[in-house]
C-alpha positions in Angstrom: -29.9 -44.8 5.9 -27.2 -42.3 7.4 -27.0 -43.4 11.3 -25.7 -39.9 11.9 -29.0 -37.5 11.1 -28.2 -34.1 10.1 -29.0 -30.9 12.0 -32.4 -28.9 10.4 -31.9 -26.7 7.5 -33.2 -24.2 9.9 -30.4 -24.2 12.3 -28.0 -23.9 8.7 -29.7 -21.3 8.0 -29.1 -19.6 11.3 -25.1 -21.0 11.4 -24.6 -19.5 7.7 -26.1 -16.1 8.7 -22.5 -15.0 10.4 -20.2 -16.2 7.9 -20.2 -14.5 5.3 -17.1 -12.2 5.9 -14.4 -14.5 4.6 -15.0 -14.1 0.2 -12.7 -16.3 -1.7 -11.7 -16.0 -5.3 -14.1 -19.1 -7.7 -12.6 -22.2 -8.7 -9.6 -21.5 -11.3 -9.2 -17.6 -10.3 -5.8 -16.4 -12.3 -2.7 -16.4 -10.8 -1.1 -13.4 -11.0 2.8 -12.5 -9.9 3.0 -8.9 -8.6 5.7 -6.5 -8.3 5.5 -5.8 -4.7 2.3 -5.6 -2.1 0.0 -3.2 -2.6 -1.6 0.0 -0.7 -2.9 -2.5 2.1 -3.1 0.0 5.1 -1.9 -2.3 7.2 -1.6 -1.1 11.3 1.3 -2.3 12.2 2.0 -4.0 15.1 3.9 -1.7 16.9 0.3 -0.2 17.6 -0.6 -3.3 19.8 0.0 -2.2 23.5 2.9 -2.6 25.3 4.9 -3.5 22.3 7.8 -1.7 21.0 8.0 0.1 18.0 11.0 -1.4 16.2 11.1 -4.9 18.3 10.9 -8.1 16.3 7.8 -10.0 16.7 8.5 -13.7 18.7 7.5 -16.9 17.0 5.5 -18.0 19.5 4.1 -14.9 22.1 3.6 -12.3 19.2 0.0 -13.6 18.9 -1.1 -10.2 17.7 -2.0 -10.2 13.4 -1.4 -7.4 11.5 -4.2 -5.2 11.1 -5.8 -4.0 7.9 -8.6 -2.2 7.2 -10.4 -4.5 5.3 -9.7 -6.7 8.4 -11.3 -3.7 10.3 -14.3 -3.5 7.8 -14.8 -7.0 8.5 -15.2 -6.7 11.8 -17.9 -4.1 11.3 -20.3 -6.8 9.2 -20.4 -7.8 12.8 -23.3 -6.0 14.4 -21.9 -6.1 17.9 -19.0 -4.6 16.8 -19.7 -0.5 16.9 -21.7 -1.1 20.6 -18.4 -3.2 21.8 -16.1 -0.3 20.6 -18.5 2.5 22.6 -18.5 -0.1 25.3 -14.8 -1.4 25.8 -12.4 1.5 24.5 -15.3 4.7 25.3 -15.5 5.3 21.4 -18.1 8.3 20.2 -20.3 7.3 17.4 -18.6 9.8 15.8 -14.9 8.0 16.2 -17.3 4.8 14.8 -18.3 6.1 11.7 -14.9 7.9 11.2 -13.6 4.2 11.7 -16.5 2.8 9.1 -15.5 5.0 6.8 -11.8 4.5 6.6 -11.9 0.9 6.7 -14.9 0.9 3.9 -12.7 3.3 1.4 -9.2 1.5 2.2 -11.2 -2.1 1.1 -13.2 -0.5 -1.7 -10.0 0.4 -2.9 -8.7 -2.9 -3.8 -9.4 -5.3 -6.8 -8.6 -8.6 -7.9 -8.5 -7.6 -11.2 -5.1 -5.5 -10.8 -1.4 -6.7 -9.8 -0.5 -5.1 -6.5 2.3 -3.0 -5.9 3.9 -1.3 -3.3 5.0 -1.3 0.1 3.6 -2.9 3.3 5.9 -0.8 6.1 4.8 2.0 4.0 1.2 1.1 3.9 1.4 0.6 7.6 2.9 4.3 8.3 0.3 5.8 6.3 -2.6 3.7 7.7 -1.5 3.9 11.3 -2.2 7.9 10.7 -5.0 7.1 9.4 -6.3 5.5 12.4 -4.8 8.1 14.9 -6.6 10.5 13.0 -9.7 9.2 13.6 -9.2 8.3 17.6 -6.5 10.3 18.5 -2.7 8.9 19.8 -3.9 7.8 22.8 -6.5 5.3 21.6 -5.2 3.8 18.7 -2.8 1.1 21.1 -6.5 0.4 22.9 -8.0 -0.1 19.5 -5.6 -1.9 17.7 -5.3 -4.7 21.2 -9.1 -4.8 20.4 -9.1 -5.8 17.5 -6.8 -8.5 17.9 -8.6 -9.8 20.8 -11.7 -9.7 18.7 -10.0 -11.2 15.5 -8.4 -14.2 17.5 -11.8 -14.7 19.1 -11.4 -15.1 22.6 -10.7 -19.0 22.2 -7.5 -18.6 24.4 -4.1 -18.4 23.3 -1.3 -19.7 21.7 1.6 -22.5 23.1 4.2 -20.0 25.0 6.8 -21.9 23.3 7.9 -22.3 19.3 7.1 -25.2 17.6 5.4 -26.9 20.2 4.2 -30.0 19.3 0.2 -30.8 20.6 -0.8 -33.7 23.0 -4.3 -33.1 22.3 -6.8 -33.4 19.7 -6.3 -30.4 17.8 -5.8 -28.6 14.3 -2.7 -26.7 13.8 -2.2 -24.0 10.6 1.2 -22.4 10.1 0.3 -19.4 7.7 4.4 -18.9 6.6 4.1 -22.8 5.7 1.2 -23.0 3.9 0.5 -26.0 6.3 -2.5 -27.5 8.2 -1.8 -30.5 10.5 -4.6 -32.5 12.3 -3.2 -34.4 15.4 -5.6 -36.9 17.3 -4.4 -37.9 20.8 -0.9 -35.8 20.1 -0.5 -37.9 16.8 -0.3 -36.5 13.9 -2.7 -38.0 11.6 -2.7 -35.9 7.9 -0.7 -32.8 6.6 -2.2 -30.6 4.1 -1.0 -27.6 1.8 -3.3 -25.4 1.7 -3.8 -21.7 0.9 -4.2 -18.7 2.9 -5.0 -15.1 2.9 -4.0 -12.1 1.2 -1.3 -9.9 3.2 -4.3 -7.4 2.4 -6.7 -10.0 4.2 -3.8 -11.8 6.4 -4.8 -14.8 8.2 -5.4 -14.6 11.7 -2.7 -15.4 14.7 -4.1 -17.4 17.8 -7.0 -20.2 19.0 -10.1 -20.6 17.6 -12.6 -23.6 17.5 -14.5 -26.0 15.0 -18.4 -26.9 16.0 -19.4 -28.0 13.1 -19.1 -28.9 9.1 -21.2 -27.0 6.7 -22.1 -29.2 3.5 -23.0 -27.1 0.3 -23.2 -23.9 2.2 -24.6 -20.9 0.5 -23.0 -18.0 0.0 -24.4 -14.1 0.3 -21.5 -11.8 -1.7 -20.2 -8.9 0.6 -20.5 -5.4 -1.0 -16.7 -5.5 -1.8 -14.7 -4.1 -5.0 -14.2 -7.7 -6.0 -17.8 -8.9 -5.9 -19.3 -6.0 -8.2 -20.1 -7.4 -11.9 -19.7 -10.5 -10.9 -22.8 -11.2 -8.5 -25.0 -8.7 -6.9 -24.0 -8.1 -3.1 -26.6 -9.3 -1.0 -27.8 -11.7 -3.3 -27.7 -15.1 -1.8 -26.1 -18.0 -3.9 -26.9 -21.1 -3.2 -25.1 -24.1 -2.7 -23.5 -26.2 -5.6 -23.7 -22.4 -7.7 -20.9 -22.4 -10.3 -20.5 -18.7 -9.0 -20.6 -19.9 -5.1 -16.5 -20.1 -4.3 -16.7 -21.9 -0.9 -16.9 -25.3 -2.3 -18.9 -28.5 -1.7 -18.4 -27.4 2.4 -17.0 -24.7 4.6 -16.3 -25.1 8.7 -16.4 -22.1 10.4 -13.2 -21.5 12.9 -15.1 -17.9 14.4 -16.1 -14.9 12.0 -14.7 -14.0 9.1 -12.9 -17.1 9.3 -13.4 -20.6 7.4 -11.5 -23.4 6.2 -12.9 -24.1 2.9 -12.9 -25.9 -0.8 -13.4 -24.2 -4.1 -9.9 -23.7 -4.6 -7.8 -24.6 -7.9 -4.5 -26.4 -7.3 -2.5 -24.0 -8.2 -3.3 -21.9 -5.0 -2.5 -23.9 -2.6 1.1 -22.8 -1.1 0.0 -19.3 -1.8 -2.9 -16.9 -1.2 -5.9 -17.8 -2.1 -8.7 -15.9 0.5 -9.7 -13.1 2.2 -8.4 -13.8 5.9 -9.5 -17.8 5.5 -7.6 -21.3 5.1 -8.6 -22.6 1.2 -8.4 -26.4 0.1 -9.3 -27.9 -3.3 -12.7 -29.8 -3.2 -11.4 -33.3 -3.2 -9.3 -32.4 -0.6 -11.6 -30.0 1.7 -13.8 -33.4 1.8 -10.8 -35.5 3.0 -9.9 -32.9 5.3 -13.9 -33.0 7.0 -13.4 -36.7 7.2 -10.1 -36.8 9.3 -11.7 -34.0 11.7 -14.4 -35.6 12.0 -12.7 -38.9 12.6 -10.6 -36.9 15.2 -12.8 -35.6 17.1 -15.1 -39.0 17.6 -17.7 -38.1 14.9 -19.4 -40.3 12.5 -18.9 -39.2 9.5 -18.5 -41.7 6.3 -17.3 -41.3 2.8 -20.1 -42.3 1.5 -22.3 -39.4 3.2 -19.5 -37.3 1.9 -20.3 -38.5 -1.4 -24.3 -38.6 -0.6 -23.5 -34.7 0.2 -21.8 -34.0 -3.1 -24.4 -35.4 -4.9 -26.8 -33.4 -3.6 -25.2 -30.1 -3.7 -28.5 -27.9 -3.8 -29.3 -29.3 -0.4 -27.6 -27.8 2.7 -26.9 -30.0 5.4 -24.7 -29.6 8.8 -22.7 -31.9 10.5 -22.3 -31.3 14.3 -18.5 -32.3 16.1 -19.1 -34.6 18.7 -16.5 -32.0 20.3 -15.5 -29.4 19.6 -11.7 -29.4 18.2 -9.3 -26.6 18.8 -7.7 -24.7 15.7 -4.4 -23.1 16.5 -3.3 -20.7 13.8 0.3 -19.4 13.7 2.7 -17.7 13.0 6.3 -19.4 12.7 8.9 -19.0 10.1 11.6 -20.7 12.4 10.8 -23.8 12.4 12.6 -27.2 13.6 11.2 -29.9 11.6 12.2 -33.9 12.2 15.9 -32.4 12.7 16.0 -29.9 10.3 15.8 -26.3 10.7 13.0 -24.6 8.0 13.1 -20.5 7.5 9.9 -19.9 5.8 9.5 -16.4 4.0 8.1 -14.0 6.0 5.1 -13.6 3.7 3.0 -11.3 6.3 5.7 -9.2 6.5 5.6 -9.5 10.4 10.2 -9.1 10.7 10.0 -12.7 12.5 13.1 -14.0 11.1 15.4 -12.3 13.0 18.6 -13.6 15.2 16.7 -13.3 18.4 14.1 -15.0 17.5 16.0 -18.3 16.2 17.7 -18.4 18.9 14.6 -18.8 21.0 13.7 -21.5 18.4 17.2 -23.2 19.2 16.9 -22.8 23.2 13.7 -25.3 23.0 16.2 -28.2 22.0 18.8 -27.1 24.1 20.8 -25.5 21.4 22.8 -22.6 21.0 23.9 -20.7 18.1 27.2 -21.2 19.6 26.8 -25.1 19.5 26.5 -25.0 15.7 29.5 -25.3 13.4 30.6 -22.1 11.7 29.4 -23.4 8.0 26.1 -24.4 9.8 26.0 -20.4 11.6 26.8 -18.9 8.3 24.0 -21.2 6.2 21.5 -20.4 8.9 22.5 -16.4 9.2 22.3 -16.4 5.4 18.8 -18.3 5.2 17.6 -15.1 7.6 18.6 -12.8 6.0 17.1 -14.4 2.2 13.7 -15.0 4.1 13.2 -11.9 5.6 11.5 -10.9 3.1 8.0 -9.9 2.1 6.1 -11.6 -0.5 7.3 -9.3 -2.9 10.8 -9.6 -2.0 11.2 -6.1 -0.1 13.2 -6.3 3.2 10.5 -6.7 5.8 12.6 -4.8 8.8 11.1 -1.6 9.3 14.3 0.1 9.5 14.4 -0.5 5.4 11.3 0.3 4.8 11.6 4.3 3.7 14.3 2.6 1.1 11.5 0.6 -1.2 9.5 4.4 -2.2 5.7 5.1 -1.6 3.2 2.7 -1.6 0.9 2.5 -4.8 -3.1 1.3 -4.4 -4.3 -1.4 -6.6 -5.0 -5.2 -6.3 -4.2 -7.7 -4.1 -1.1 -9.6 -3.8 -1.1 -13.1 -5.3 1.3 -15.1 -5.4 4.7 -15.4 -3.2 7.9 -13.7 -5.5 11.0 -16.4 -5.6 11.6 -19.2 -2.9 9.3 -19.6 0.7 12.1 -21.9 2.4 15.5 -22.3 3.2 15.7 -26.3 4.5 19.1 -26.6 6.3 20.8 -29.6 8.0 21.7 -29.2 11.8 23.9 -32.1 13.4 22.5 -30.8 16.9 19.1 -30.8 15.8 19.2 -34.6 14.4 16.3 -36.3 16.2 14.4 -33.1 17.2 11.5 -30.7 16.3 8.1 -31.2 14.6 6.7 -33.8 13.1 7.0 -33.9 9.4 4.4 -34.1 7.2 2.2 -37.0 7.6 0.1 -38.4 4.4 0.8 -35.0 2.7 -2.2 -34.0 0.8 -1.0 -32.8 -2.0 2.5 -34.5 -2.3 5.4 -32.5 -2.8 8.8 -33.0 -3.7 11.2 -33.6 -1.3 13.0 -30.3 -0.3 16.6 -30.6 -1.0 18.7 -29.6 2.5 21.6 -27.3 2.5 24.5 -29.7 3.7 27.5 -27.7 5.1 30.7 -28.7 4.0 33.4 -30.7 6.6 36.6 -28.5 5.9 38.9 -30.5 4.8 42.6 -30.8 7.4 
């Protein structure tokens, strides 16, 4: 007998009721290489207040995500959502429906069954009118600070410095990375690759929270493009369904967010959700076990198998407390003395001068300090990684040079390398942890070494 009682179906039932925002592709969903992102309407940031239009978002302050109107129409499953809008930013129902309604078309207008193509900065131009159109100039910086403040869920915010290492208990995701770390105690315990959302559906930026582990969850299908034909929306599927694509368990990190299973191997290190952090099931169930090791709750792998086994049966697993879950945004990162440049697959122009050299300023580094093969490697691994996922320039100054944006699908997979790995001689000793117990393993990434002229 289980020392550790689960929590009443009828307090799952209550707990599921919110989260059913995040829809992931099933178990073995094709993997599909695309062109170049499609028609996402992304709002760029530049909308957020107080920011500039043009100026490059900082690893480790820019907490703000992207926004997207399937983000937005997201937000609106929430019923407090339209009375916060009328409350906080003086909206007229009217400016709430117009809202509705362009956030319902620009999700109904994309499929999983269709390559996307096109371009983000364009998207984001044409979205960004969008919006205006609806609540007028003067809104729209009010609306899109909202909305981030919403999306990030009020849990607090991220380290004001990049790459900062926790000294707490605490889950850390680096969307760029593909990589979820669980520290205990400022130790890092496990590493796992995992995979994230669309750029149509990015992953959030900033803190939220895990309360509790949801085992065999059911799931209720959104009325979304990609559900039609394949269940009816509304209808609920239960747990341990063949057409249910959480997994043997979800944990819910604040709505539409979850970290999940139901994923095939071959997503993880690319996208894989709609706005949510995907693990295979063997691995999803390692993962409960480590947080709930981490955060001082019994949990055993034998009720993680008595769970599996019983997979029409939905049970709930409370933290004994609470564990933070930081999700960022870095693709400068210095890493056990080596310096990583991740793709910037959110298209968010992070990899920018400016913004390693705030990396480098943590460890007391310059750019100046570093030998001139060592600037030119690193200059060069910008420039290749600032990128999109599609491999467009993701400055906005290129953006009118890639041509209009065409609707369609969603973007799958990440077009050519995600990391430059280069050796730094200042750096030696210095940065993140690496991976610990890497879940799954990966090859080693070969470093780019400079070469000692020779006198």
């Amino acid at each position: 007998m289980f020392r550790h009682p689960p929590i009443p179906l009828a307090l799952a039932a209550a707990l599921l009721a919110a989260t059913t925002a995040c829809m992931t592709t099933t178990t073995g969903a094709p993997s599909k290489t695309s062109g170049a992102n499609a028609d996402v309407n992304v709002v760029a940031t530049k909308l957020n207040a107080g920011s500039e239009a043009n100026a490059p978002a900082s690893p480790s302050t820019a907490n703000e995500t992207p926004i997207t109107l399937p983000m937005l129409d997201a937000l609106f499953a929430d019923s407090t959502f339209a009375g916060a809008l009328r409350a906080k930013l003086g909206l007229t129902g009217e400016q709430i429906e117009g809202l509705r309604k362009v956030a319902r078309e620009g999700t109904a207008k994309l499929s999983e069954n269709d390559a996307a193509s096109g371009s983000t900065a364009e998207s984001a131009r044409e979205a960004e009118e969008k919006i205006k159109g609806v609540v007028g100039e003067e809104k729209t910086p009010a609306l899109a600070a909202f909305v981030n403040e919403r999306w990030a869920d009020g849990k607090g915010v991220l380290p004001s410095k990049p790459n900062t290492v926790p000294t707490d208990t605490r889950v850390v995701v680096n969307a760029p990375a593909f990589r979820m770390d669980v520290f205990q105690n400022g130790q890092l315990l496990k590493t796992y690759r995992v995979g994230i959302g669309y750029p149509e559906f990015p992953l959030a930026q900033g803190m939220r929270e895990a309360e509790q582990i949801i085992f065999n969850p059911t799931w209720t299908p959104p009325d979304e493009p990609w559900v039609r034909g394949r269940v009816q929306p509304g209808q609920v599927i239960p747990a341990g369904s063949g057409m249910n694509p959480l997994g043997p368990l979800k944990i819910p990190i604040g709505a539409p967010s979850l970290i999940h299973g139901g994923k095939h191997p071959e997503r993880l290190g690319e996208f894989a959700s709609h706005g949510c952090v995907g693990l295979t099931n063997a691995e999803v169930q390692d993962f409960a076990l480590t947080l709930a090791g981490a955060s001082g709750t019994e949990l055993t792998p034998e009720q993680v198998a008595y769970y599996w086994q019983k997979r029409g049966r939905t049970e709930v697993v409370k933290l004994g407390a609470p564990v933070p879950v930081e999700l960022r945004y870095e693709t400068i990162v210095v890493e056990d003395g080596r310096l990583h440049v991740y793709r910037d697959v959110y298209d968010r122009g992070t990899n920018t001068e400016g913004n390693l050299r705030k990396v480098l300023a943590v460890y007391g580094v310059k750019l100046e300090d570093l030998s001139a093969q060592e600037r030119t490697q690193v200059m060069e691994a910008l420039q290749q990684m600032a990128h999109d996922a599609h491999g467009n320039p993701s400055r906005p100054e290129d953006a009118p040079l890639r041509g209009k944006s065409k609707s369609g699908g969603v973007t799958y997979n990440v077009k050519g390398d995600k990391e430059v790995v280069i050796d730094i001689a200042a750096l030696r000793g210095k940065g993140y942890p690496a991976p610990a117990n890497l879940t799954p393993p990966l090859p080693e990434p070969r470093p780019q070494v400079a070469e000692t002229k020779k006198k």
